[in-house]
N, CA and C of each residue as an Amber inpcrd file, in Angstrom:
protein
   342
  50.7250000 -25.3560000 -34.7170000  49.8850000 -24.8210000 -33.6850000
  49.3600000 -23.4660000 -34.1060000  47.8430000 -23.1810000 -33.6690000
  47.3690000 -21.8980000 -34.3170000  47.5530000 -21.0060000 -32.3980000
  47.7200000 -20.2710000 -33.3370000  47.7820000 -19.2800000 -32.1800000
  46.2100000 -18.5090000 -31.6380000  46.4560000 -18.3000000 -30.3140000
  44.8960000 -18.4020000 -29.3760000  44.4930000 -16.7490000 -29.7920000
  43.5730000 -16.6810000 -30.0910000  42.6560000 -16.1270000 -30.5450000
  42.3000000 -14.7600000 -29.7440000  42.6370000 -13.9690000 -30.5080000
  42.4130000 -12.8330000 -29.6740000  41.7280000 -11.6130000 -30.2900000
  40.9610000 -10.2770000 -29.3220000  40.3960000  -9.7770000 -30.3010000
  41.1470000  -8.8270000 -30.4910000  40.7780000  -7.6580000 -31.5960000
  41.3370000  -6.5780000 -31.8200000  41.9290000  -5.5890000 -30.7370000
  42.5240000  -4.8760000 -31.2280000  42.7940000  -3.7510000 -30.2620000
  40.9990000  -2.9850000 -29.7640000  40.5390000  -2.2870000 -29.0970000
  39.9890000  -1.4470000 -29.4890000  39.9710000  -0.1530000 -30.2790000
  39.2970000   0.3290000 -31.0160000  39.9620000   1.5060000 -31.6590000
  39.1610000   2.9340000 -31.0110000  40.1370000   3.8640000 -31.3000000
  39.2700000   5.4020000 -30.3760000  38.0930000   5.3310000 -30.6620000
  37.4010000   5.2590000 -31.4510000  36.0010000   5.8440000 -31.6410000
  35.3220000   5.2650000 -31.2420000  35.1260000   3.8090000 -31.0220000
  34.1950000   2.9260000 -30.1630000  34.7160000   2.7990000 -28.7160000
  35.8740000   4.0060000 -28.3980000  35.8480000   4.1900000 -27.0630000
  34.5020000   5.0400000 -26.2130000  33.7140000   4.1540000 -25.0380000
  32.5900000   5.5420000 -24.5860000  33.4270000   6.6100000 -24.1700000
  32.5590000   7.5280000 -24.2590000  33.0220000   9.1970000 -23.9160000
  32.5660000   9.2620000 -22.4770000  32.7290000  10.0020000 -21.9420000
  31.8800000  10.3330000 -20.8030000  30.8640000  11.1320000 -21.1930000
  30.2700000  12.1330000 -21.5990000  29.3520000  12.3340000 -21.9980000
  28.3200000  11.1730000 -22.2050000  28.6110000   9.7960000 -22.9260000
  27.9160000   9.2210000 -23.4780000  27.4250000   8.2580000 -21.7430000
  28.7680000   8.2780000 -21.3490000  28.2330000   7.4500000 -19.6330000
  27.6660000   7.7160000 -19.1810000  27.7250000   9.1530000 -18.9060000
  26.7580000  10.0100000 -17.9900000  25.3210000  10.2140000 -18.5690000
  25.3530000  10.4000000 -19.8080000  23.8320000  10.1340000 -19.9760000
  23.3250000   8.7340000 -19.9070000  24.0060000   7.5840000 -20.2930000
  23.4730000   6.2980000 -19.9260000  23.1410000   6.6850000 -18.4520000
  23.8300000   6.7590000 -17.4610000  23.7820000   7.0740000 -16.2170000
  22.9430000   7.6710000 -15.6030000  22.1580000   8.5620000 -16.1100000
  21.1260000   9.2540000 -16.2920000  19.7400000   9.0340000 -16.3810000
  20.1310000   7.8110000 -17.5560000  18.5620000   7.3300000 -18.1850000
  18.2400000   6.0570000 -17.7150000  19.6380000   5.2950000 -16.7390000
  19.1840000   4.8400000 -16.0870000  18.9500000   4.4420000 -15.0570000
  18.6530000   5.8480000 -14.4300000  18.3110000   6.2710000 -13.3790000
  16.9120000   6.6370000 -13.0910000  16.5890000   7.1400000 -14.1010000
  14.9480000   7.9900000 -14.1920000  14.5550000   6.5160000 -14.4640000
  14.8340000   5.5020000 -15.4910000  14.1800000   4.4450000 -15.4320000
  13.9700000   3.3980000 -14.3950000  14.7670000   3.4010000 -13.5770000
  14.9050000   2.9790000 -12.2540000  14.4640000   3.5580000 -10.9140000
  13.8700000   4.7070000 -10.9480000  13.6510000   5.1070000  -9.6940000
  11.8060000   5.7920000 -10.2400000  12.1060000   7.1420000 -10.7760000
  10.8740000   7.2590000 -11.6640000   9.7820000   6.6910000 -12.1590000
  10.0360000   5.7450000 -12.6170000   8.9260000   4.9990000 -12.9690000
   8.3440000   3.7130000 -11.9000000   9.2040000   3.7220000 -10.9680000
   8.5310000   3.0670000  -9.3780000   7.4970000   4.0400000  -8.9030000
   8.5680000   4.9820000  -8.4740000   7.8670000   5.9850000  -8.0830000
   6.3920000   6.9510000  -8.2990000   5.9000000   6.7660000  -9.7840000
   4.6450000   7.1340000 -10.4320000   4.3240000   5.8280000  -9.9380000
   3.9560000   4.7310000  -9.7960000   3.5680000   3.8250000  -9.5310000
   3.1390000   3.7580000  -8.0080000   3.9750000   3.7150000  -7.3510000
   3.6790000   4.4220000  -6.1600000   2.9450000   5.3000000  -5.5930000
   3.0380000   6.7050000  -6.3450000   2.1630000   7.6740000  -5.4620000
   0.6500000   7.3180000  -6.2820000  -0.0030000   6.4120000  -7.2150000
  -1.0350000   5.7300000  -7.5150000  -1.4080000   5.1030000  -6.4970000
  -0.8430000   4.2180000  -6.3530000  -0.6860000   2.9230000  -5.1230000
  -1.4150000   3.5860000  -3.4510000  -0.4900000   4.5900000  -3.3310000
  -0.8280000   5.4450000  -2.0430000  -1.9250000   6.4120000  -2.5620000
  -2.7810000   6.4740000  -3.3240000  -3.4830000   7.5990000  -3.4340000
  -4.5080000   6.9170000  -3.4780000  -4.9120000   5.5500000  -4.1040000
  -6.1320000   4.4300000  -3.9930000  -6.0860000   3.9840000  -2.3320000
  -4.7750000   4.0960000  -1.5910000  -4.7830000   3.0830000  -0.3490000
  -5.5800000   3.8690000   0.2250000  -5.0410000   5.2230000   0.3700000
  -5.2050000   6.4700000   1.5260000  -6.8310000   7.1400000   1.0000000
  -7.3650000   6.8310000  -0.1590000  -8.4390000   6.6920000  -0.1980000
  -9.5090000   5.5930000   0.1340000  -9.1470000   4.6320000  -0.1350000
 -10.1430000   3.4470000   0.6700000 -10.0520000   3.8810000   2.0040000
  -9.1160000   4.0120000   2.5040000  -8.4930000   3.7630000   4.2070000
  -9.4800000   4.8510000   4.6880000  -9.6000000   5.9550000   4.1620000
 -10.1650000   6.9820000   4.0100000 -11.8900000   7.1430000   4.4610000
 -12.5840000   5.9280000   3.4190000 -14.0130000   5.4760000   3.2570000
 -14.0300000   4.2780000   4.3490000 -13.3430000   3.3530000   4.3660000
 -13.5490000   2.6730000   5.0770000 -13.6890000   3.4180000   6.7370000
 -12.9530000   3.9490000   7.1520000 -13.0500000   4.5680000   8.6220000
 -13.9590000   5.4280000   8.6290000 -14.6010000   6.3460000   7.6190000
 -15.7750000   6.7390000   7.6960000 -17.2550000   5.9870000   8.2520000
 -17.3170000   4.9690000   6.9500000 -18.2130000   3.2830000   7.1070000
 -18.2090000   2.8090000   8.1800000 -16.7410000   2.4640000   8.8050000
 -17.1000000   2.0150000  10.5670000 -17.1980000   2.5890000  11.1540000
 -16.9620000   4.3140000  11.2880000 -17.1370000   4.6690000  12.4310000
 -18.8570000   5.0880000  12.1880000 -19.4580000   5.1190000  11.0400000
 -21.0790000   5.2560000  10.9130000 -21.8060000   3.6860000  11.6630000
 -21.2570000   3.0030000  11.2140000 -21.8400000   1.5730000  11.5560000
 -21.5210000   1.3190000  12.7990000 -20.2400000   1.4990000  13.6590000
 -20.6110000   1.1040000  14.6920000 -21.3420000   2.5240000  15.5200000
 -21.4440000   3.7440000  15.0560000 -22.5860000   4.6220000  16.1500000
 -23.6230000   3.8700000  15.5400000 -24.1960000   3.1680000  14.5100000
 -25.6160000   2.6910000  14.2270000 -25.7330000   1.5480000  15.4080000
 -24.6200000   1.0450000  15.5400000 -24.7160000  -0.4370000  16.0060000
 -25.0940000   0.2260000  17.9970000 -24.3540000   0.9190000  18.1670000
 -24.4190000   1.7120000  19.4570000 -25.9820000   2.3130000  19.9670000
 -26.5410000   2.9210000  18.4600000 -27.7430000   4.0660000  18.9210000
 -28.5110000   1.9280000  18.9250000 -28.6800000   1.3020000  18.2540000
 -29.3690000   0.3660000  18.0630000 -29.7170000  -0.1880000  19.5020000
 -28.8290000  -0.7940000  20.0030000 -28.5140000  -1.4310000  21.4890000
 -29.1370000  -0.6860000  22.2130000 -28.9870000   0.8920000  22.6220000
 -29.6640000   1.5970000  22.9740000 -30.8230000   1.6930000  23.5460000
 -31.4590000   1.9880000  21.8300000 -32.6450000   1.6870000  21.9310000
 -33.7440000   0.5100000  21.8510000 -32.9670000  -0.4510000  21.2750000
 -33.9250000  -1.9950000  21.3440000 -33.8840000  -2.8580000  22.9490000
 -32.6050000  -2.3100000  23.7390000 -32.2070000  -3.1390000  24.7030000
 -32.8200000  -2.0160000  25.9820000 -33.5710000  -2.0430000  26.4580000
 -33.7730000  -1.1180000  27.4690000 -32.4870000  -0.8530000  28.9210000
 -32.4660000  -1.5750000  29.1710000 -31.4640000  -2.4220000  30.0930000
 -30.5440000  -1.1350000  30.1090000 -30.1430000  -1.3580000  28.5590000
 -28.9210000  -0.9930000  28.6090000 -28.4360000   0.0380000  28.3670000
 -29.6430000   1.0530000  28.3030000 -29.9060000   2.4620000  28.0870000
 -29.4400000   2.6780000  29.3760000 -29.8920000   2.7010000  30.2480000
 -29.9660000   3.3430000  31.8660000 -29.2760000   2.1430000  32.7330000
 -29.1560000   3.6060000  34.1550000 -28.8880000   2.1990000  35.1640000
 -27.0790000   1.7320000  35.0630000 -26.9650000   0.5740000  35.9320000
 -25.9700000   0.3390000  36.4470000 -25.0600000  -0.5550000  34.8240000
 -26.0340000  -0.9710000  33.8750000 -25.4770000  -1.7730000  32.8960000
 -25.1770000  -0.7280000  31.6190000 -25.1950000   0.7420000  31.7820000
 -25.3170000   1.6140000  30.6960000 -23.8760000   1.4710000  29.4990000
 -23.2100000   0.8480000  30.4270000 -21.5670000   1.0610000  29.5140000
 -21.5940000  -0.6390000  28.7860000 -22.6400000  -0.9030000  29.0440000
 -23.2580000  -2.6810000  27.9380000 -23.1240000  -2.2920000  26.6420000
 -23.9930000  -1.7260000  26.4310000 -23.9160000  -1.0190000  24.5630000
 -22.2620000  -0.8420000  24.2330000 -21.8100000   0.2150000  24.6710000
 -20.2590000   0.7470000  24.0040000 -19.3000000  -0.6160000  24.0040000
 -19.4760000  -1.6350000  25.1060000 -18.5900000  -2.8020000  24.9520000
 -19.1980000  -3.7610000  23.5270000 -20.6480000  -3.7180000  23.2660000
 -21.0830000  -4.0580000  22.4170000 -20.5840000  -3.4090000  21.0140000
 -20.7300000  -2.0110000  20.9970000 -20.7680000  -1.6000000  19.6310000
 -19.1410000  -1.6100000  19.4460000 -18.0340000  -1.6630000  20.2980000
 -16.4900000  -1.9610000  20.3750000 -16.2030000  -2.8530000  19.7210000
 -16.6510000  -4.0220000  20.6100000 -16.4480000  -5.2430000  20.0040000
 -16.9390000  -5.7860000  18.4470000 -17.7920000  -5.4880000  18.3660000
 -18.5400000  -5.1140000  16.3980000 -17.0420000  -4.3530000  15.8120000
 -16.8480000  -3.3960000  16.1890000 -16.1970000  -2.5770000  15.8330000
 -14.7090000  -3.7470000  15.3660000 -14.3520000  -4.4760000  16.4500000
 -12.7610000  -4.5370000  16.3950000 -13.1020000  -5.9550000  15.8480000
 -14.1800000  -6.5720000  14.9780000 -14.5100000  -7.3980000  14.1530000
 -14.1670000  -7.4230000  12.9480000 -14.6880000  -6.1440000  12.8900000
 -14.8060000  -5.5450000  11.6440000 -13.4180000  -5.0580000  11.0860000
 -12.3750000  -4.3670000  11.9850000 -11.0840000  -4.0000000  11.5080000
 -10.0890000  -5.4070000  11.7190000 -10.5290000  -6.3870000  12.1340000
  -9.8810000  -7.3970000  12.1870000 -10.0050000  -7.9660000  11.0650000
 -11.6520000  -8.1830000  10.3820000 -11.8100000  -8.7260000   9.3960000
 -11.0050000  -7.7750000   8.0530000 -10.6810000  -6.2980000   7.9810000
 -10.4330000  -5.9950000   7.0880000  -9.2670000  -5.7700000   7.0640000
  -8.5000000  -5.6080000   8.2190000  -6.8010000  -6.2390000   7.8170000
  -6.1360000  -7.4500000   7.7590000  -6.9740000  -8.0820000   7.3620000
  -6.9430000  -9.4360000   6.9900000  -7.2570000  -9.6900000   5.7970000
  -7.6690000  -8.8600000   4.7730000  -8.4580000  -8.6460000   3.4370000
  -7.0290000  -8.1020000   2.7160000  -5.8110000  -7.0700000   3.3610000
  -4.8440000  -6.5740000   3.2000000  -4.1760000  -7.4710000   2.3550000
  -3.8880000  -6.9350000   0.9060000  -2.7880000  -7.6870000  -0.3800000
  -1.5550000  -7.1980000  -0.1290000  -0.6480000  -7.9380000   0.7710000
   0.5580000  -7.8020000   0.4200000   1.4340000  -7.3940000  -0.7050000
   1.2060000  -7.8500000  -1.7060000   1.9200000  -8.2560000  -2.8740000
   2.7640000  -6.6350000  -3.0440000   3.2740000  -6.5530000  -3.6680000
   4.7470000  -5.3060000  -3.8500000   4.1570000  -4.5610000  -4.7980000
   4.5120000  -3.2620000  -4.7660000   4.1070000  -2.2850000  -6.0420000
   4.4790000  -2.5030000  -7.4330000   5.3610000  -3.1000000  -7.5770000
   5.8360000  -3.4900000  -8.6600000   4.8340000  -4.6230000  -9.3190000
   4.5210000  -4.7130000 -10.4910000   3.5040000  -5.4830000 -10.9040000
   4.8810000  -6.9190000 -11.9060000   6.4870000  -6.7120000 -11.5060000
   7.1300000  -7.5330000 -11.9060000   6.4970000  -9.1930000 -10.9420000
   6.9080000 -10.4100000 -12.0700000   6.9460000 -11.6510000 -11.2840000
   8.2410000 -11.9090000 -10.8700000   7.7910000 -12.8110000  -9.8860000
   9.5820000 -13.2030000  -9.9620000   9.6950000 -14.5800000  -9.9490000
């Protein structure tokens, strides 16, 4: 019968140090958090800029859509029907932010698959 197989002792020097843990510990940490994180404040700096233009864009388009009604619809300038337009240019309005949080990519900051 051979006898079961075993490995060496370990010997001191291929013992880790702490020194050597703590910098593993270290590096992978910055690689783990750090490099999300630059990724991230990208991520939020394109969002918070669209988000930015876009609410500019609707709030121009729907006063266009508002002065429009206005003035093409007589009606609805004056008089008892005057608050016609603002339900008009609202409703445009909550079209439009409906349609574009609906355009919204989920997908995770991380550009990993899984």
């Amino acid at each position: 019968m051979t006898a079961p197989h075993s490995s060496p002792p370990p010997r001191p020097e291929d013992a880790p140090s702490i020194a050597s843990v703590v910098e593993l510990v270290k590096t992978y940490a910055k690689q783990e958090t750090l490099g999300p994180l630059k990724g991230a404040g990208k991520w939020l700096a394109w969002g918070a800029a669209a988000a930015l233009l876009l609410g500019l864009g609707l709030t121009l388009v729907t006063l266009g859509i508002l002065r429009l009604v206005q003035t093409e619809w007589e009606r609805s300038a004056r008089g008892s029907l005057s608050w016609l337009a603002y339900v008009v240019a609202f409703v445009v309005c909550v079209v439009f932010l409906v349609l574009a949080v609906s355009r919204i990519n989920k997908d995770s900051l991380s550009k990993e698959t899984k």
